[in-house]
C-alpha positions as a LaTeX table, in Angstrom:
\begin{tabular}{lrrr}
\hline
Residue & $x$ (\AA) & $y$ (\AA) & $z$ (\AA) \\
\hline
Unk1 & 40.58 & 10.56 & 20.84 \\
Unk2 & 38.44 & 10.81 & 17.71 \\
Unk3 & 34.85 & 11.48 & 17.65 \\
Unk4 & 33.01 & 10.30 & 14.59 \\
Unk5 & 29.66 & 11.95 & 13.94 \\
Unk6 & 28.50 & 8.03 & 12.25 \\
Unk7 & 25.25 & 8.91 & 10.48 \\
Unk8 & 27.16 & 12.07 & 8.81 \\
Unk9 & 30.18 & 10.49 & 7.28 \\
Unk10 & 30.95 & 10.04 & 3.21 \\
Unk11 & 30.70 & 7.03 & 1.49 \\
Unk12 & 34.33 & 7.36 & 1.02 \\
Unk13 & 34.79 & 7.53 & 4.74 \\
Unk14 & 33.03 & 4.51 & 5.29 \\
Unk15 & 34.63 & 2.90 & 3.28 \\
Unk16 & 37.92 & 3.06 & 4.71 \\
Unk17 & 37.37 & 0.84 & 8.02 \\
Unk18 & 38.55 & $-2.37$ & 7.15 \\
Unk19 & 36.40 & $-4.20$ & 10.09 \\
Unk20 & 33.04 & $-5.16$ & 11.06 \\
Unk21 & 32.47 & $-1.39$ & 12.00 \\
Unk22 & 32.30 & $-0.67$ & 8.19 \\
Unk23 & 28.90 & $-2.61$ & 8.23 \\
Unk24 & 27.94 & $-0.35$ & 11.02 \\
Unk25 & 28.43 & 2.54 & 9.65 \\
Unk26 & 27.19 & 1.95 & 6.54 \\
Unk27 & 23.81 & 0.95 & 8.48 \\
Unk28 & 23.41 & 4.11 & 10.16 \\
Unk29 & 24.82 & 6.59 & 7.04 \\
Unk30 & 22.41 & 4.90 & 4.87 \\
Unk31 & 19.85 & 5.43 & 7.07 \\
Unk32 & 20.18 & 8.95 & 7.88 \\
Unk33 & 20.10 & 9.75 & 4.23 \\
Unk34 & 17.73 & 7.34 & 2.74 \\
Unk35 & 15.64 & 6.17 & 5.77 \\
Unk36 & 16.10 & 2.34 & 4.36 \\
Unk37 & 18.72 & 0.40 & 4.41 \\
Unk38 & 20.09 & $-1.88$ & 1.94 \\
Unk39 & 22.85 & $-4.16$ & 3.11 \\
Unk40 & 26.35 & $-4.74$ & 1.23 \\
Unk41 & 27.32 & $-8.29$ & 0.55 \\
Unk42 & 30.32 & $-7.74$ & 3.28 \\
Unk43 & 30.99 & $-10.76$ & 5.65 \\
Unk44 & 30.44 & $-10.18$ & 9.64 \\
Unk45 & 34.03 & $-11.81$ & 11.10 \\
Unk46 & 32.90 & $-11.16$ & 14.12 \\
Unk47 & 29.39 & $-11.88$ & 14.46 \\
Unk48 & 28.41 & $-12.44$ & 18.42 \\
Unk49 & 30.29 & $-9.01$ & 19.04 \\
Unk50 & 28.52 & $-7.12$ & 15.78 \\
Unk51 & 25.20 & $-8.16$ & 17.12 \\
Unk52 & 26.06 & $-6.69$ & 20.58 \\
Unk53 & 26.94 & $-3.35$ & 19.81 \\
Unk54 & 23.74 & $-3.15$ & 16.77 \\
Unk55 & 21.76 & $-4.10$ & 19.93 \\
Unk56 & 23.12 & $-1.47$ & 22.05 \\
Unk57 & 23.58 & 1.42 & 19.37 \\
Unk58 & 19.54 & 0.81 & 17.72 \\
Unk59 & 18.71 & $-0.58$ & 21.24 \\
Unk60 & 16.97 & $-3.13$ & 19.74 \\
Unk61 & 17.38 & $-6.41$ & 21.49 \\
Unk62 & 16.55 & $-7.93$ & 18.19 \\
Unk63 & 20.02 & $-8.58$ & 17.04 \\
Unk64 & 21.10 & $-10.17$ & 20.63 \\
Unk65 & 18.52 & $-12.41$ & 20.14 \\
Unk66 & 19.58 & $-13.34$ & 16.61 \\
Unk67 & 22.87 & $-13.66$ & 18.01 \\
Unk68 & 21.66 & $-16.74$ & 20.19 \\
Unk69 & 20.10 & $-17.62$ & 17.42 \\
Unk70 & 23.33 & $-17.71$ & 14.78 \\
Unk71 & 25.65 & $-18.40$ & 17.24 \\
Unk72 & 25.37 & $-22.74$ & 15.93 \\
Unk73 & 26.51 & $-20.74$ & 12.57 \\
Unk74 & 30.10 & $-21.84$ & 11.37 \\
Unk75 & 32.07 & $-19.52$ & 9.11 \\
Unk76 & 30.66 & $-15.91$ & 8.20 \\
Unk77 & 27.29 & $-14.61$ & 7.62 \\
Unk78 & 26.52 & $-10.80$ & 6.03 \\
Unk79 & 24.06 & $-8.31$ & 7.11 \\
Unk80 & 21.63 & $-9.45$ & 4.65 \\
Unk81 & 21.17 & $-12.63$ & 5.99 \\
Unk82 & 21.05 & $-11.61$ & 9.47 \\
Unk83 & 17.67 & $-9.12$ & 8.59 \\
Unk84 & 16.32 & $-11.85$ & 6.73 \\
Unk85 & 16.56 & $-13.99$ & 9.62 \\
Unk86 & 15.08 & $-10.94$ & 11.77 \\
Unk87 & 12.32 & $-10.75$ & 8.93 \\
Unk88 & 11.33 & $-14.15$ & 8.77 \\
Unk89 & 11.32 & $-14.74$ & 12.97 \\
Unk90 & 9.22 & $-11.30$ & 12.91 \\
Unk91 & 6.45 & $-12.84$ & 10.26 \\
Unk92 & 6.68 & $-15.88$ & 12.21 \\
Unk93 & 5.63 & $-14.45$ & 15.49 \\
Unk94 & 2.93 & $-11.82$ & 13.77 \\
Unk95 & 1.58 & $-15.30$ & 12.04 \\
Unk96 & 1.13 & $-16.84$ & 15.19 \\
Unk97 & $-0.33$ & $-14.29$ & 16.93 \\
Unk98 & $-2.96$ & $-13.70$ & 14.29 \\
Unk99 & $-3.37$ & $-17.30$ & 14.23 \\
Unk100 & $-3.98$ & $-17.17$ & 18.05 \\
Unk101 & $-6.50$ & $-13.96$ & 17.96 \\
Unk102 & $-8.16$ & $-15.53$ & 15.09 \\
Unk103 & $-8.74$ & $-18.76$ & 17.15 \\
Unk104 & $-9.99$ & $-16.72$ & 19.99 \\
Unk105 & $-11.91$ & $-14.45$ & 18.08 \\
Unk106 & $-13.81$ & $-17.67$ & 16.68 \\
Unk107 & $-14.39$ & $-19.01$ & 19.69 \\
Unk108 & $-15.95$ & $-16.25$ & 20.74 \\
Unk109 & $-17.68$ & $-15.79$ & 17.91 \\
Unk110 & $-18.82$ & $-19.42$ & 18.30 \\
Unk111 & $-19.62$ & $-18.59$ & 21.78 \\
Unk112 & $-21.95$ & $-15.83$ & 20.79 \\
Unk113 & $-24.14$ & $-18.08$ & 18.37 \\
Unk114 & $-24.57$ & $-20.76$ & 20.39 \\
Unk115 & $-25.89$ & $-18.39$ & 22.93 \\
Unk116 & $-28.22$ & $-16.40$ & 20.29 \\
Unk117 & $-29.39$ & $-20.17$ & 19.58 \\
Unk118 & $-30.84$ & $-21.17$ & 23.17 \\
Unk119 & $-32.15$ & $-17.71$ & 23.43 \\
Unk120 & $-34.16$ & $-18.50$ & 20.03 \\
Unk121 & $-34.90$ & $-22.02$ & 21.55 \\
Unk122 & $-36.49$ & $-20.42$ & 24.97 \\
Unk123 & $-38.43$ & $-17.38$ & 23.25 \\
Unk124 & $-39.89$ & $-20.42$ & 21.29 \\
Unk125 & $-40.59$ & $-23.21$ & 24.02 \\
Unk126 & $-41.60$ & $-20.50$ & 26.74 \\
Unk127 & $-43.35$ & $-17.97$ & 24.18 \\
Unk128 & $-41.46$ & $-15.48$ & 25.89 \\
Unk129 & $-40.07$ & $-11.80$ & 25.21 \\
Unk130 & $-36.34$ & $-11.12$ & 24.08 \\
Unk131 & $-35.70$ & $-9.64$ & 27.06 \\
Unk132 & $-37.04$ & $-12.25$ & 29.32 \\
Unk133 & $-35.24$ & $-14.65$ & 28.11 \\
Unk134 & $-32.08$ & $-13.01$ & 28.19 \\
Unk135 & $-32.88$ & $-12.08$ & 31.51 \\
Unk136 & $-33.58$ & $-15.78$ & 32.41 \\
Unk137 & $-29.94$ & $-16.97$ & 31.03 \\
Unk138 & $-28.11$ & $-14.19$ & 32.63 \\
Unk139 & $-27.20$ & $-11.78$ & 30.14 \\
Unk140 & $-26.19$ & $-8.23$ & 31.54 \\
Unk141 & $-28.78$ & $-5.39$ & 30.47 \\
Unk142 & $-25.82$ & $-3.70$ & 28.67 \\
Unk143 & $-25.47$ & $-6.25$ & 26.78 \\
Unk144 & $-28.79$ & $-6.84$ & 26.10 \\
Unk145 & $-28.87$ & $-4.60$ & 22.51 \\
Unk146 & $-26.08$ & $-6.57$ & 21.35 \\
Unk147 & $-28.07$ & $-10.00$ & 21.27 \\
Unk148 & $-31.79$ & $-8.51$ & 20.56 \\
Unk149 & $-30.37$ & $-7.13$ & 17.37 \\
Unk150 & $-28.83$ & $-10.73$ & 16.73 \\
Unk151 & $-31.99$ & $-12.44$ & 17.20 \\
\hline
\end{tabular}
């Protein structure tokens, strides 16, 4: 039995698999010597079983789950399109979360004003102090230096 030392292997070596492994091995070669990647235009025959074993070998379960996804595919895809699918799926869950924690953020933000308002409203109406009127509404004393310097 051969063992093959992947990341270390010639160009030349590489290029003499004639399977799906070539891709492989051209992933990890290029990365040990370039630290990028930049994919061939070579066609994945077998493209459920590829996925597998880059999941396993960069045990990244990115590539399973882009198997599910691809698996409605007919006829061959290349690695290119498979990280541009992995691209686009990763900008379209970092959108969404910063779409979420931007919502929250404003609500909170929104949450904070309206509560610097009534404390405006009752230091008016009541002629009272900062501090008694965030006392009167609830605020925690820690927290109290937060909305004084907001009034």
């Amino acid at each position: 039995m051969d063992v093959l030392d992947v990341p270390r292997l010639t160009g030349e070596q590489v290029e003499k698999f004639t399977s799906d492994f070539q891709i492989i091995a051209d992933y990890f070669v290029q990365l040990s010597k370039n630290k990028d990647y930049v994919p061939k235009d070579k066609i994945i025959r077998h493209t459920d079983s590829f996925l597998k074993l880059m999941s396993v070998l960069t045990q990244d379960n990115k590539y399973v789950e882009m198997g599910r996804e691809l698996s409605h595919d007919k006829g061959g895809i290349n690695m290119c399109e498979v990280l541009d699918k992995v691209e686009a799926r990763g900008e379209a869950r970092g959108k969404a979360i910063g779409e979420a924690m931007g919502e929250a953020r404003g609500k909170a933000i929104g949450a904070l004003n309206n509560t610097v308002e009534i404390l405006r409203v009752i230091i008016a109406k009541n002629s009272w102090s900062k501090e008694q009127a965030m006392e009167f509404i609830g605020i925690p004393k820690s927290e109290f230096a937060k909305y004084a310097a907001l009034l």
